[in-house]
C-alpha positions in Angstrom: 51.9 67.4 -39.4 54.6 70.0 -40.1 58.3 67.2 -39.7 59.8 70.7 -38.3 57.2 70.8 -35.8 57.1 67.2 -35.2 61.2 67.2 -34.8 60.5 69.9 -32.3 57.8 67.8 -30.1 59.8 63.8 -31.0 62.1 64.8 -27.6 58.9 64.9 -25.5 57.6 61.4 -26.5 58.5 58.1 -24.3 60.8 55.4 -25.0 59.3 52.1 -26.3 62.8 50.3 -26.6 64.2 49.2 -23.4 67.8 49.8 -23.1 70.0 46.7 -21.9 70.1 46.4 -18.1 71.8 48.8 -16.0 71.8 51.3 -18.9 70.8 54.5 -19.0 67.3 54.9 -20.8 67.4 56.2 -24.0 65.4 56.3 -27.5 65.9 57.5 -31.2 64.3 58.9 -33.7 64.7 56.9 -37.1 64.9 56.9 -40.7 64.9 53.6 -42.2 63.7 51.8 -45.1 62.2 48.3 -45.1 59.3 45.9 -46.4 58.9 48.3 -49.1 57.9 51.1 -46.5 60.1 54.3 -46.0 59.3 55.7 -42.8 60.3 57.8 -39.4 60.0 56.0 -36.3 59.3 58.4 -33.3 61.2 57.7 -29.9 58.0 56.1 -28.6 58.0 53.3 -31.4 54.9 54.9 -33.1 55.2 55.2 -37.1 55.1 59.5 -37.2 55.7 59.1 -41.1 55.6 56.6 -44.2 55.4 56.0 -48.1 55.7 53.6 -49.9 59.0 52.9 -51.1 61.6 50.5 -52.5 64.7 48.5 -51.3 67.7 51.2 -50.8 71.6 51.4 -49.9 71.6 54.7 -48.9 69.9 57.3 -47.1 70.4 60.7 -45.6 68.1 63.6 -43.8 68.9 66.4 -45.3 69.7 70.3 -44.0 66.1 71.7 -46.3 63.8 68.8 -44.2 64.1 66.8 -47.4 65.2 62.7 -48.1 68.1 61.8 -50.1 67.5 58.1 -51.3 67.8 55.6 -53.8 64.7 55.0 -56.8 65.2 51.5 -58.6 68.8 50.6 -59.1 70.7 53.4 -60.7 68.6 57.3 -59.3 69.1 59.2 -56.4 65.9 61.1 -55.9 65.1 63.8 -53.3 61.8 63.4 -51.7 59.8 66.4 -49.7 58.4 64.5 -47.4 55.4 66.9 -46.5 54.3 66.1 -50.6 55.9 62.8 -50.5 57.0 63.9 -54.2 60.5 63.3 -55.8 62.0 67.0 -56.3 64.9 66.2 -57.5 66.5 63.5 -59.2 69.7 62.0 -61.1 69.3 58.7 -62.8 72.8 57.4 -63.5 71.6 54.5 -65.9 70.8 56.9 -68.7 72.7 60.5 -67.6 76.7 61.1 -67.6 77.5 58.8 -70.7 76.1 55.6 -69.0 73.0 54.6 -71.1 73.0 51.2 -72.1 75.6 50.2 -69.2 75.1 48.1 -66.4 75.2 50.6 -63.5 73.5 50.5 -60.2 74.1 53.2 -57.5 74.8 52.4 -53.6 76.3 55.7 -52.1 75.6 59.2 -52.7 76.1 62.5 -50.9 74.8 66.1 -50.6 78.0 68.4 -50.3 79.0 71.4 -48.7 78.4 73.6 -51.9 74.9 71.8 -53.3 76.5 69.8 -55.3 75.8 65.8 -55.1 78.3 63.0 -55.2 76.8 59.8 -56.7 78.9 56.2 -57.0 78.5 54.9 -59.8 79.0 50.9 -59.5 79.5 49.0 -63.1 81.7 52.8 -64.7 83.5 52.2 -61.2 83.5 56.0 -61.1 82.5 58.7 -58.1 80.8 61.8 -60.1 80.2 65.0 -58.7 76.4 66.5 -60.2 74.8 70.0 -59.8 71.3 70.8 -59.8 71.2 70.8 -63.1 72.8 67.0 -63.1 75.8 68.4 -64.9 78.8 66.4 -63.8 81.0 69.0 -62.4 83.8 66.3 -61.4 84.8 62.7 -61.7 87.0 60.1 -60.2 87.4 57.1 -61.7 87.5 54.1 -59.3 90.2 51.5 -58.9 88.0 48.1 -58.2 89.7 44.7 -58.4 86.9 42.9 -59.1 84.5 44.7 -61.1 81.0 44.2 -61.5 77.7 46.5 -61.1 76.2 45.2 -58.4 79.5 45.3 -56.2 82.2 47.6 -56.8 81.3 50.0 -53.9 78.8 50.2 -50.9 78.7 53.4 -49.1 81.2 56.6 -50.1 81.3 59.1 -47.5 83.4 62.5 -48.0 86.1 63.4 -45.0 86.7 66.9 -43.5 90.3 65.9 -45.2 88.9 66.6 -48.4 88.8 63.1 -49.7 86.6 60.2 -50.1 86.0 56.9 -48.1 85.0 54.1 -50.8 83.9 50.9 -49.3 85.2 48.5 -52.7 82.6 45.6 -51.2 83.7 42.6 -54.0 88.0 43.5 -53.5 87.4 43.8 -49.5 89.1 46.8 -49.7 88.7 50.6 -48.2 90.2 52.6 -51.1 90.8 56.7 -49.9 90.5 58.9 -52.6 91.7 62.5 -53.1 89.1 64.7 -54.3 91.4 67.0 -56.0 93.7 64.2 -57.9 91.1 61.2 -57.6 94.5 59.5 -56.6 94.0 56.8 -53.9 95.9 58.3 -51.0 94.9 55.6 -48.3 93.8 51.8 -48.5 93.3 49.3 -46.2 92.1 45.1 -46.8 90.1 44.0 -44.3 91.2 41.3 -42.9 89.5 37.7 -42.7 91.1 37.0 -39.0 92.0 33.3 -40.0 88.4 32.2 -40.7 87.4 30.4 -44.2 84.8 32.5 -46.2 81.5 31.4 -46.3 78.6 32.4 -48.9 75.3 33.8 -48.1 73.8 36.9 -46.5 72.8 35.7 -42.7 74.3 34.8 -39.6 76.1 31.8 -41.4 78.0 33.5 -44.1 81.4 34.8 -43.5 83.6 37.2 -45.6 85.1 40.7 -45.8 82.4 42.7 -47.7 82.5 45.9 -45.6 79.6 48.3 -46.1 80.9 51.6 -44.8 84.2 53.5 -43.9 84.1 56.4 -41.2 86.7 58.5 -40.7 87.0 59.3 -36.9 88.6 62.8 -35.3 91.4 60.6 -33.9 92.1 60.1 -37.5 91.5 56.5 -37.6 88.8 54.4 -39.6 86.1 52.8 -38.3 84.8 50.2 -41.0 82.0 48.1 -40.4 82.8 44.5 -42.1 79.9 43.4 -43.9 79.7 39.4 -43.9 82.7 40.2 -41.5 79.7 40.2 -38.7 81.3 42.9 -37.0 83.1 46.8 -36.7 87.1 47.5 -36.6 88.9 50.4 -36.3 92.1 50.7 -38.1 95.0 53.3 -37.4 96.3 55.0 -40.8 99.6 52.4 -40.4 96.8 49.7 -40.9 97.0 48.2 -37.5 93.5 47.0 -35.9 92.8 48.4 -32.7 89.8 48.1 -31.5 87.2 44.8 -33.4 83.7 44.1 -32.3 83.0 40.6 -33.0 79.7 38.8 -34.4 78.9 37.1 -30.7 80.3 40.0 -28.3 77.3 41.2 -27.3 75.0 39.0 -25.1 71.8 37.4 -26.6 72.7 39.5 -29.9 74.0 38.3 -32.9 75.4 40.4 -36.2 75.2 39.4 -39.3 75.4 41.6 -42.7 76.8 45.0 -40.6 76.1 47.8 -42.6 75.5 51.7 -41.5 77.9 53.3 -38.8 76.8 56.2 -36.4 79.2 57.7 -34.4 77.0 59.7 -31.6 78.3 62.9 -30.0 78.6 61.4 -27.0 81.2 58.5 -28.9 78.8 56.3 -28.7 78.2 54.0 -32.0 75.2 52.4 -33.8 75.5 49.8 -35.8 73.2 48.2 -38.5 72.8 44.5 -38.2 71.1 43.3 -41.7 69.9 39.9 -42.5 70.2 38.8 -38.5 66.5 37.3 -38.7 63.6 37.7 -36.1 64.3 38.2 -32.6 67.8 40.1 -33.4 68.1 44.9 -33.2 67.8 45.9 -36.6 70.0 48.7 -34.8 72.4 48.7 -32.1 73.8 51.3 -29.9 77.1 50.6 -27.6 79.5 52.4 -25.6 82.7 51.2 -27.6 85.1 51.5 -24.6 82.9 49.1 -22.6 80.8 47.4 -25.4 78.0 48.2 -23.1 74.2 47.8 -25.2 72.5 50.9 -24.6 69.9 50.8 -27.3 68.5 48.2 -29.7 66.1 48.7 -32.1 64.0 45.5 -33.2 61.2 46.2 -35.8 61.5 43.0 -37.6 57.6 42.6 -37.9 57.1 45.6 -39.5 60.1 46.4 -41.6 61.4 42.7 -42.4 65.1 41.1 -42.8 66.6 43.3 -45.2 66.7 47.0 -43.5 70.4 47.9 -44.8 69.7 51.7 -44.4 69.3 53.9 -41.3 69.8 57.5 -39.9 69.1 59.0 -36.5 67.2 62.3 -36.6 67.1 63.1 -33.5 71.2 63.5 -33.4 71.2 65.2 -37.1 74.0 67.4 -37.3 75.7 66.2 -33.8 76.8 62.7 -35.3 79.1 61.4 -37.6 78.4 59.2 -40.6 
């Protein structure tokens, strides 16, 4: 089936998620990634769409009906998902100077003018590519604690003109000018008194945000990580507003990754790594920390889903 015609008929399908008592019923299209399976969930919890397809850090629905993703460690590939066939790609291992470096890739970005940013991890740089893969801008990255596999998670450009880099190994948000590539903003998150504790799962503890959102109020929303949990941080730095790992009744965060910010302010979260019987997504009303939608597809996409975007609400959300 046409996905334009099928994005047209996905508001007409029933809900299989239940939404937590006393809320009102609603349902999601999603793009996720898991169990090496890259697929579209429809509203009613049928599969509408899938290939086969790798782990990822990174995805995004783009304006042309096309999938921005992650190939391997290091490419950002664009996929048609009517041919399931990779029309574009960048492969940052061996383009832009890099062969023979370790480099793996976590964040990327369509922009405004066609262009795509790409964050390099291991070079520690932000590069801007064209079509062509020409780099047409760079920033180099200021990282604490180098290393490939963690210098950044996601990147995500601001209306400002800048870029949010979550630095996941220095447990730092670094704001970047795209004009200078000076850091303009930064913020640590903050361990709240607790030890730090190794590991991926519900166990571990730390400060190894994922993702930084800039919010129309002007504040960040940064979702922690190993942290377990969301904050939202004024641009003096003061935290006001936390979601903790055991907030929620009979749901429990662990590695929180992708942020959603819904039209309607309403927020989904990622939980990674939370095991069977925990949302792989979870959707609250952040005033009221009300559960309105969870998403559990633990069976079918596994532990390890790190990567999500709503299609339904393309175009009306932030993230």
């Amino acid at each position: 089936m046409n996905l334009a015609v099928f994005s047209l008929l996905v508001a007409a399908l029933v809900p299989a998620t239940t939404p937590a008592q006393g809320a009102a019923p609603v349902a999601h299209e999603v793009l996720l990634q898991g169990n090496d399976r890259l697929a579209i969930i429809a509203p009613d919890g049928e599969i509408r769409w899938e290939m086969r397809w790798g782990g990822i850090h990174d995805i995004h629905w783009l304006e042309n009906g096309h999938i921005l993703t992650r190939q391997g460690a290091a490419t950002v590939v664009e996929i048609d998902p009517e041919t399931k066939e990779v029309v574009w790609s960048y492969d940052s291992s061996k383009e832009g100077g890099n062969g023979g470096k370790p480099v793996e890739v976590h964040a990327f970005e369509r922009l405004a003018n066609g262009h795509t940013m790409i964050a390099e991890s291991g070079p520690a740089r932000l590069i801007e590519v064209d079509a062509d893969g020409k780099i047409q801008k760079e920033i180099q990255l200021v990282v604490d604690h180098p290393g490939a596999h963690t210098d950044t998670r996601l990147v995500r450009s601001t209306p400002a003109g800048t870029y949010l880099v979550a630095h996941e190994a220095d447990g730092k948000v670094r704001e970047y000018s795209r004009e200078s590539g000076e850091v303009v903003w930064d913020f640590e998150v903050p361990l709240f008194g607790r030890e730090p504790a190794g590991g991926h799962g519900l166990e571990a503890y730390g400060n190894r945000l994922f993702q930084a959102l800039r919010l129309p109020s002007g504040n960040t929303l940064i979702s922690t990580g190993n942290g377990h949990g969301v904050i939202e941080v004024t641009p003096e730095k003061k935290v006001v507003w936390q979601l903790q790992q055991n907030d929620l009744e009979g749901i429990r965060f662990a590695w929180v990754t992708t942020l959603e910010v819904l039209a309607d302010g309403h927020y989904v979260i990622g939980n990674c790594h939370a095991g069977p019987g925990q949302p792989l997504l979870v959707e609250i009303e952040p005033k009221t920390k009300k559960v309105v939608w969870t998403f559990d597809r633990h069976d079918d996409f596994g532990n390890s889903v790190s990567n999500s975007q709503l299609l339904d609400v393309r175009g009306e959300s932030l993230r």
